[in-house]
C-alpha positions as CSV (number, residue, x, y, z in Angstrom):
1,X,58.7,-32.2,27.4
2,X,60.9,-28.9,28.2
3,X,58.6,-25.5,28.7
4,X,58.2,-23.4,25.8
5,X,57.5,-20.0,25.6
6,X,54.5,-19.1,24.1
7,X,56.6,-16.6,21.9
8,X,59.0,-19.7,20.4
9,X,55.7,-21.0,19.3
10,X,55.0,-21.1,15.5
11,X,51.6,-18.6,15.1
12,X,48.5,-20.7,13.7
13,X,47.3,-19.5,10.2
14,X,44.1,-19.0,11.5
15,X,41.8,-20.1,14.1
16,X,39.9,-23.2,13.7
17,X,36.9,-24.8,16.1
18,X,38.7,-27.7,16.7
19,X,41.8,-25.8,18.5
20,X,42.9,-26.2,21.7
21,X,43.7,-23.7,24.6
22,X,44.7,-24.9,27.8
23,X,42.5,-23.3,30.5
24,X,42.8,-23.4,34.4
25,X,39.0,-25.3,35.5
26,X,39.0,-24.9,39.5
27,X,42.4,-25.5,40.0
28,X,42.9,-28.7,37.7
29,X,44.3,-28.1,34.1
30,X,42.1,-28.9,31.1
31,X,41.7,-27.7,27.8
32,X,39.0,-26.4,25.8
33,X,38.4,-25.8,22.2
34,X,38.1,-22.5,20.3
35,X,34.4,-23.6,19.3
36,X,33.7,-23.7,23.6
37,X,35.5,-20.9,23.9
38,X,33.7,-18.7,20.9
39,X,30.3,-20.7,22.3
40,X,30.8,-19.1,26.1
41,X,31.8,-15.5,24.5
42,X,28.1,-15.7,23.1
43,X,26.1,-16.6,25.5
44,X,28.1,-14.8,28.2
45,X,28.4,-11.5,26.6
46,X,25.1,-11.4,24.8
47,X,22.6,-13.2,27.1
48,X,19.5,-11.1,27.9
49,X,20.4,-8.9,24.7
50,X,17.8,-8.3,21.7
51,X,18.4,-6.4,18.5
52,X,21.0,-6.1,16.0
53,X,24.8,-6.3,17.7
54,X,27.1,-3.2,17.3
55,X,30.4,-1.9,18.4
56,X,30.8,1.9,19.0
57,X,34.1,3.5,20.4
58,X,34.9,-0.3,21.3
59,X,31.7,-1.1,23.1
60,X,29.4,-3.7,22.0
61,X,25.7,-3.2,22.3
62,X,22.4,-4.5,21.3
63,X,19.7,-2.0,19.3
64,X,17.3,-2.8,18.7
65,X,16.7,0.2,15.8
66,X,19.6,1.2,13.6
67,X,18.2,3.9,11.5
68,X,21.1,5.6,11.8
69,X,23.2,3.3,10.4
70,X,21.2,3.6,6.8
71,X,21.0,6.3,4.7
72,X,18.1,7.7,3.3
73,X,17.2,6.6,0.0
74,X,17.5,8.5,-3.0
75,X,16.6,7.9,-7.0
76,X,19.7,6.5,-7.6
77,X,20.4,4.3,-4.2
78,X,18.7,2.2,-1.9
79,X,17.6,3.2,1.5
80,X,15.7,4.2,4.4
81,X,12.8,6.0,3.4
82,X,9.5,7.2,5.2
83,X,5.6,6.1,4.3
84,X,4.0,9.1,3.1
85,X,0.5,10.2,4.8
86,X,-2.6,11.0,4.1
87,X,-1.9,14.9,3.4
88,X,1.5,13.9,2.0
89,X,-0.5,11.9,-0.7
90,X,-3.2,14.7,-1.2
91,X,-0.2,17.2,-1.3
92,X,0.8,15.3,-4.0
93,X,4.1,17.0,-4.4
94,X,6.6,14.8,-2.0
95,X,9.6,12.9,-3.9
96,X,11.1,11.6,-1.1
97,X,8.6,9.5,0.7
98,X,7.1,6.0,-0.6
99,X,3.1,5.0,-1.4
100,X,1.8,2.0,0.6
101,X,-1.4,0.8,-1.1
102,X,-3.8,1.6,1.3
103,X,-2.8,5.2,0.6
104,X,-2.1,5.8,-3.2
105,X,-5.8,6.6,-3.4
106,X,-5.5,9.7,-1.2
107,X,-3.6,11.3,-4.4
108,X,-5.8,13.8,-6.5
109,X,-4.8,11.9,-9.8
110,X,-6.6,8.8,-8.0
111,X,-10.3,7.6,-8.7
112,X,-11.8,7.6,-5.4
113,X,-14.8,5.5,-6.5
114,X,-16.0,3.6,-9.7
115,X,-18.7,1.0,-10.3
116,X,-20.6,-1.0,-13.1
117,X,-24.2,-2.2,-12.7
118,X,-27.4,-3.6,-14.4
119,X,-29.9,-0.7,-15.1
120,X,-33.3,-1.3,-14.0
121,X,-31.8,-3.4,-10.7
122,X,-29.7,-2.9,-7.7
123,X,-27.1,-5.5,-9.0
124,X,-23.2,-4.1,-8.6
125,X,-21.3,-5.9,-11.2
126,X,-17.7,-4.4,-10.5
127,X,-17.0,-1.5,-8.2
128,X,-14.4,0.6,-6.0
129,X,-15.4,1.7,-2.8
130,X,-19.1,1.6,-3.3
131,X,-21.8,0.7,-0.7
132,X,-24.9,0.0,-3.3
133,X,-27.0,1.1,-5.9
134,X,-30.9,2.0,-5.8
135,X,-33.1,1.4,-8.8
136,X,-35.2,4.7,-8.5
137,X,-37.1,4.7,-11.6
138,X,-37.0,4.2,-15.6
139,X,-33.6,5.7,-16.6
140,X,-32.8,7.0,-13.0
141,X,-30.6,5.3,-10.5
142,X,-29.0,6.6,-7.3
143,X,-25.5,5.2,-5.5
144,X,-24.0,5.2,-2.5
145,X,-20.0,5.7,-2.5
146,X,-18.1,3.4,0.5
147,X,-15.5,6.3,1.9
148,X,-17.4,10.1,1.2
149,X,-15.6,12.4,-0.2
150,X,-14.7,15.6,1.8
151,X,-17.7,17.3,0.2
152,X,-19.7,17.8,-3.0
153,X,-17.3,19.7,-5.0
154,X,-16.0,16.2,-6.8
155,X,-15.4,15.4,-10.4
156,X,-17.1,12.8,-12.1
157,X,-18.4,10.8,-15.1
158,X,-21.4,9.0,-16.1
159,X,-21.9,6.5,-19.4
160,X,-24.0,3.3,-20.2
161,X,-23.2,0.4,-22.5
162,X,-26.7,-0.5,-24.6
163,X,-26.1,-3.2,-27.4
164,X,-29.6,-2.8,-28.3
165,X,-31.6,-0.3,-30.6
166,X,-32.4,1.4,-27.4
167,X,-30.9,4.9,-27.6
168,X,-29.0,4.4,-30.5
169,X,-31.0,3.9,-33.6
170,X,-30.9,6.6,-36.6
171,X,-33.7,8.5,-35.1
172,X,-32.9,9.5,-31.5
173,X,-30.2,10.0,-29.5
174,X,-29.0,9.1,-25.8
175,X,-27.7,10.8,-22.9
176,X,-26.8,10.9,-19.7
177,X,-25.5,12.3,-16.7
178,X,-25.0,13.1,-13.1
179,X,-28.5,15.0,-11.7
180,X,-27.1,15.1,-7.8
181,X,-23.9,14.8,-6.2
182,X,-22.9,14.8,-2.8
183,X,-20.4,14.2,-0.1
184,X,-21.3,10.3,-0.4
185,X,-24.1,9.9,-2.8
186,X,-25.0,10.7,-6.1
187,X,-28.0,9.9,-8.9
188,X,-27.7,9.6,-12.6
189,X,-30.3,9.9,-15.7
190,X,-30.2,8.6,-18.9
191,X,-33.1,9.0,-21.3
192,X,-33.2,9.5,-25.3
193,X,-34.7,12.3,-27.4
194,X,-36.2,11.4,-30.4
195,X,-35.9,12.8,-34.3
196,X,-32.5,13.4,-33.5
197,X,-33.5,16.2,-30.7
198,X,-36.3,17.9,-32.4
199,X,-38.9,15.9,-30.0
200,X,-39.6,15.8,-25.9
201,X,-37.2,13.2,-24.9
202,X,-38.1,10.3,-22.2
203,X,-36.2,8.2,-19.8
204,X,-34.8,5.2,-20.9
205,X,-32.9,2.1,-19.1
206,X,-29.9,1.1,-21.3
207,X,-28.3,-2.1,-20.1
208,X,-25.9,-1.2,-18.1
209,X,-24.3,1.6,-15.8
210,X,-21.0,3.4,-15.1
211,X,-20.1,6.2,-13.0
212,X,-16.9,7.1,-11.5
213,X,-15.3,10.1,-9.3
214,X,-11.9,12.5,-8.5
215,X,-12.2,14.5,-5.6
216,X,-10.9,14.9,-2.3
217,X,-11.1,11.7,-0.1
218,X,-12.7,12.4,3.7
């Protein structure tokens, strides 16, 4: 077969594995396949390399982070975007950051704590970052929140749920409330005045508890 320049040649559409290139192997002639040859590129170029492959100014690299590659996320496109903090989330006022769930409760909208329990018992039925309850007396009760808040100046709210007569017939009424609060404990009362309020009230148990609080987190 006569020589023929590689220029006579008609070009391939494209490049497929199975081509062949004839390659020079210590000074015999063999040929190799485009899949070999793309195989050796690989591992040649690339061996010891981790991260994500770029090119820059014609230089491959491997980095390993390519923040800079992404922009930052907006309302209206997808992105990079930064966890907010704790004093980000009490802040409150950052609309650039995202909320992991282990932080959301550091927001001042947030309840820090909230539980429901058996009057006359230490039994927790449902809670939020409480520790436990003591059953101090008739109508009195004192808890113990999980994470304290960063002082006593919180905001809370105490009621009971009493199917019974107890505190709600025609003839008295039933309150109750909050009588301490600190940094990570409080006590609540409930008790029930009778004639509707014209008579020494007494403490009462109703059924259940429920207490909850807004405040600053520690």
């Amino acid at each position: 077969m006569a020589d023929t320049k590689i220029s006579a040649l008609t070009a391939a559409s494209a490049v497929a594995d199975g081509n062949e290139f004839a390659i020079n192997e210590a000074g015999s002639s063999r040929k190799a396949s485009a899949l070999q040859i793309a195989n050796y590129v690989r591992d040649e170029l690339f061996a010891g390399l981790t991260g994500v492959v770029r090119s820059d100014a014609g230089a491959l690299s491997a980095d390993a982070d390519v923040t800079d590659l992404v922009a930052a996320a907006s309302d209206t496109a997808a992105g990079k975007i930064e966890i907010a903090v704790q004093s980000e989330q009490e802040t409150g006022t950052d609309n650039t950051r995202a909320v992991t769930p282990g932080r959301q409760h550091f927001h001042p909208s947030a309840c820090k704590f909230w539980v429901r329990w058996t009057a006359n018992s230490t039994t927790i039925l449902a809670s939020y970052n409480m520790t436990s309850i003591a059953d101090t007396a008739v109508g009195d009760a004192d808890g113990t929140i999980g994470t304290d808040f960063s002082g006593a100046d919180w905001c809370g709210i105490v009621t009971t749920q009493d199917a019974t007569a107890n505190g709600w017939d025609a003839d008295s009424i039933q309150s109750c409330g909050f009588n301490a609060m600190a940094a990570g404990t409080f006590g609540v009362l409930a008790g029930i005045m009778i004639d509707g309020g014209t008579a020494a009230g007494n403490l009462i148990d109703p059924q259940q508890w429920m207490a909850l609080g807004f405040g600053d987190h520690a």
